[in-house]
N, C-alpha and C positions, 0 to 999 in steps of 0.2 A: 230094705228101706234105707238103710245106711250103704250102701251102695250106689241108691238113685241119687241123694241128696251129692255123695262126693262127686257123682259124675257131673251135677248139674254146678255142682262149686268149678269143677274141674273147666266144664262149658264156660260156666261166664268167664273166669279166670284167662280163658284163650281170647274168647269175642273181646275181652279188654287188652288184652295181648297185641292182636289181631290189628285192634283199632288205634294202638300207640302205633306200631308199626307204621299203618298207613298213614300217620302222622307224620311219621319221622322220615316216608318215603318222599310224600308231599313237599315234606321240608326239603331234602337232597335234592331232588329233582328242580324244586326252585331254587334252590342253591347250583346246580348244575348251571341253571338259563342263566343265574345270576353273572356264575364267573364267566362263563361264555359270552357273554354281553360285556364283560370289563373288558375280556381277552380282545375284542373285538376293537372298544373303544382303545384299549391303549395301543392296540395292530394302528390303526387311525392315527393316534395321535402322534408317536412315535415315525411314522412315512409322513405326517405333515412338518414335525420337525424337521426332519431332514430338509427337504423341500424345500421350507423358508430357509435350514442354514445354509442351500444353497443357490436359494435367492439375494441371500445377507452376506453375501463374502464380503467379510470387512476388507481384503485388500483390494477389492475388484471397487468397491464401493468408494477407500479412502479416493483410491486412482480417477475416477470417476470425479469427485470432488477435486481434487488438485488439478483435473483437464478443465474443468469447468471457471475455479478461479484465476488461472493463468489465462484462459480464454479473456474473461473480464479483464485480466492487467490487462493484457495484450491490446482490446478493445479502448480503455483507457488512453494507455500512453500514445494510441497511436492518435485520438482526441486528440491529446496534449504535446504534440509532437511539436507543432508552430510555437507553443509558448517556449519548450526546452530549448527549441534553435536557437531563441529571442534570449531566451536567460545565457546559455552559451556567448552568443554573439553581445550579450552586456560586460563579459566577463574581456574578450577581447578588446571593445571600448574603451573597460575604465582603465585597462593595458596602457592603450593608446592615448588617452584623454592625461593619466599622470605623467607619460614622459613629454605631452604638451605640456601641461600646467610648469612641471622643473624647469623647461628650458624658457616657457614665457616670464615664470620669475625671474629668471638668470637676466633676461635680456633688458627685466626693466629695473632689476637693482634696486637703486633707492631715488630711481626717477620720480614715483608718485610722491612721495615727500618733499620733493624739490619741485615737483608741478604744484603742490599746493602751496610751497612760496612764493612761485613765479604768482598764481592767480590774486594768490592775497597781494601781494605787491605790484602786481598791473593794475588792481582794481581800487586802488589808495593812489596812486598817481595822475597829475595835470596831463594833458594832450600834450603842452610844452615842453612838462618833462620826458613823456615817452617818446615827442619828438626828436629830443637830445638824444636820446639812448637809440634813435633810428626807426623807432616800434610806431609804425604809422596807422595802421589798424589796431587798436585794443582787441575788438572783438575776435578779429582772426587772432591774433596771441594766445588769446585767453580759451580758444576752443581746442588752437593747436595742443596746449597742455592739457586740456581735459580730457585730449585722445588717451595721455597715460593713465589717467583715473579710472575711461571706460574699459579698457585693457585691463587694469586691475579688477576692478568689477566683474568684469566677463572670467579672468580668471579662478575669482573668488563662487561666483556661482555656478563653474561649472564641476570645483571643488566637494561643493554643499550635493550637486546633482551625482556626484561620483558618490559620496556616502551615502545615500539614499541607495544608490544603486546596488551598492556591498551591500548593505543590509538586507537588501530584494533578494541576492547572490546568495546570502550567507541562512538563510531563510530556504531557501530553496535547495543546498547541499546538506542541512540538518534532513526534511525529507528523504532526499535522495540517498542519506546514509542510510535510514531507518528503513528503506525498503530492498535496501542490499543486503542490511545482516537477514533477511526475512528472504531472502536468495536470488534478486532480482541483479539480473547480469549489469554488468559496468555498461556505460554510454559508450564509453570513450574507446579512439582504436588506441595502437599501441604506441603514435604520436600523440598519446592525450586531445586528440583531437575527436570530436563526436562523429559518433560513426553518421552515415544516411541512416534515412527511416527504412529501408530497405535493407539494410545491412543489418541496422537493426533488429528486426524483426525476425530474420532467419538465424542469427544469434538466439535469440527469445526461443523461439521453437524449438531448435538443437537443443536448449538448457531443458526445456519440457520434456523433449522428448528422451530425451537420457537420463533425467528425472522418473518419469513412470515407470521405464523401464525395469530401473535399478528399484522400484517399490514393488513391481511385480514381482520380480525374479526375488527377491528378499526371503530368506527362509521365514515359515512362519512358528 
C-alpha cells in the first residue's frame, strides 16, 4: 500500500515535471522564432543602412550641391553681364569725364567771376555809354559772357553726375568683393581690363571644374 501511494506521488511528481518542461520548451522554441525574427530584421536593417550610406555620400552629395550653385552663379552673371559691362564702362567715363572737368576748369580760370561783372556791369549801363566803350549790342555781350557761366554749370553738373556715379561704382565693387572671398574668379584679364562674357565664362568653369575635382579626390 505504501508502495502504490509513493509510485503515484512519484507519477504526479513527473506529469508535473513533464508539464514544466513543456513549458519551458514552448518557451525556447518561442524564444528561438523570436531571436530569429530579430536576426532577420537587423540582417534588414543593417543592408539598408548600407544602401542609404551609399546613397548619402556626403562628398558625392556636397559635389552635387556646389555644381548646382555655381551653375546658378554662372546662370546669373551671365543675366548680369550687360549691366557689369555698363558698370565697367562707368568706371572708364568718370576716368575720362575728371581729366575733362581739370582741364575745363583750367581754361576758364576765374573767367566766370569776371563774366559776372561784365553782366552786372552791361546791365547798369546807358546805350550811350556802351556805345562809347564800342559794345553795340548789349544783348549779344551779355549772352557772349553767359557762355562762361553755362560752361561752368555744365562743368559743375557733370561733377555732381561723376559722384553719383562712384557711389553706383563703389556699391557695386563692395559686392563684387563679397562674392570673391566666397571664391568667384576675378572679372578682369591681366590688363585689369574685363575680360568678354565668353572668356569669362570658361574661366568660371575651369574654376568649377578644378573645384570638384579637388572635393572628390579629398581624402575622407
Amino acid at each position: 500500500m505504501k508502495a502504490v501511494k509513493e509510485l503515484e506521488l512519484q507519477t504526479t511528481e513527473l506529469k508535473e515535471a513533464i508539464e514544466k518542461l513543456a513549458i519551458i520548451e514552448g518557451k525556447y522554441d518561442k524564444s528561438k522564432l523570436t531571436v530569429a525574427k530579430k536576426t532577420r530584421e537587423i540582417k534588414a536593417l543593417n543592408e539598408k543602412i548600407k544602401a542609404l550610406e551609399k546613397e548619402l555620400d556626403l562628398d558625392k552629395t556636397l559635389a552635387k550641391i556646389n555644381k548646382i550653385l555655381w551653375g546658378k552663379t554662372n546662370q546669373s552673371i551671365t543675366g548680369q553681364w550687360r549691366s557689369i559691362q555698363a558698370m565697367y564702362e562707368q568706371v572708364e567715363l568718370i576716368g575720362q569725364a575728371h581729366f575733362e572737368i581739370q582741364r575745363a576748369k583750367a581754361a576758364l580760370g576765374n573767367m566766370p567771376e569776371q563774366a559776372n561783372k561784365m553782366i552786372n556791369f552791361l546791365n547798369h549801363q546807358t546805350k550811350e555809354e556802351l556805345a562809347a566803350l564800342q559794345i553795340m549790342n548789349r544783348t549779344y555781350a551779355i549772352l557772349t559772357a553767359k557762355k562762361v557761366l553755362t560752361l561752368r554749370n555744365f562743368v559743375q553738373t557733370i561733377k555732381a553726375r561723376c559722384r553719383e556715379m562712384q557711389r553706383d561704382v563703389k556699391t557695386f565693387e563692395i559686392k563684387l568683393a563679397t562674392l570673391q572671398t566666397k571664391g568667384l574668379p576675378s572679372l578682369l584679364a591681366s590688363a585689369r581690363r574685363l575680360l568678354t562674357h565668353e572668356h569669362y565664362a570658361t574661366r568660371l568653369n575651369n574654376y568649377v571644374t578644378n573645384q570638384l575635382t579637388a572635393s572628390s579626390s579629398s581624402p575622407t
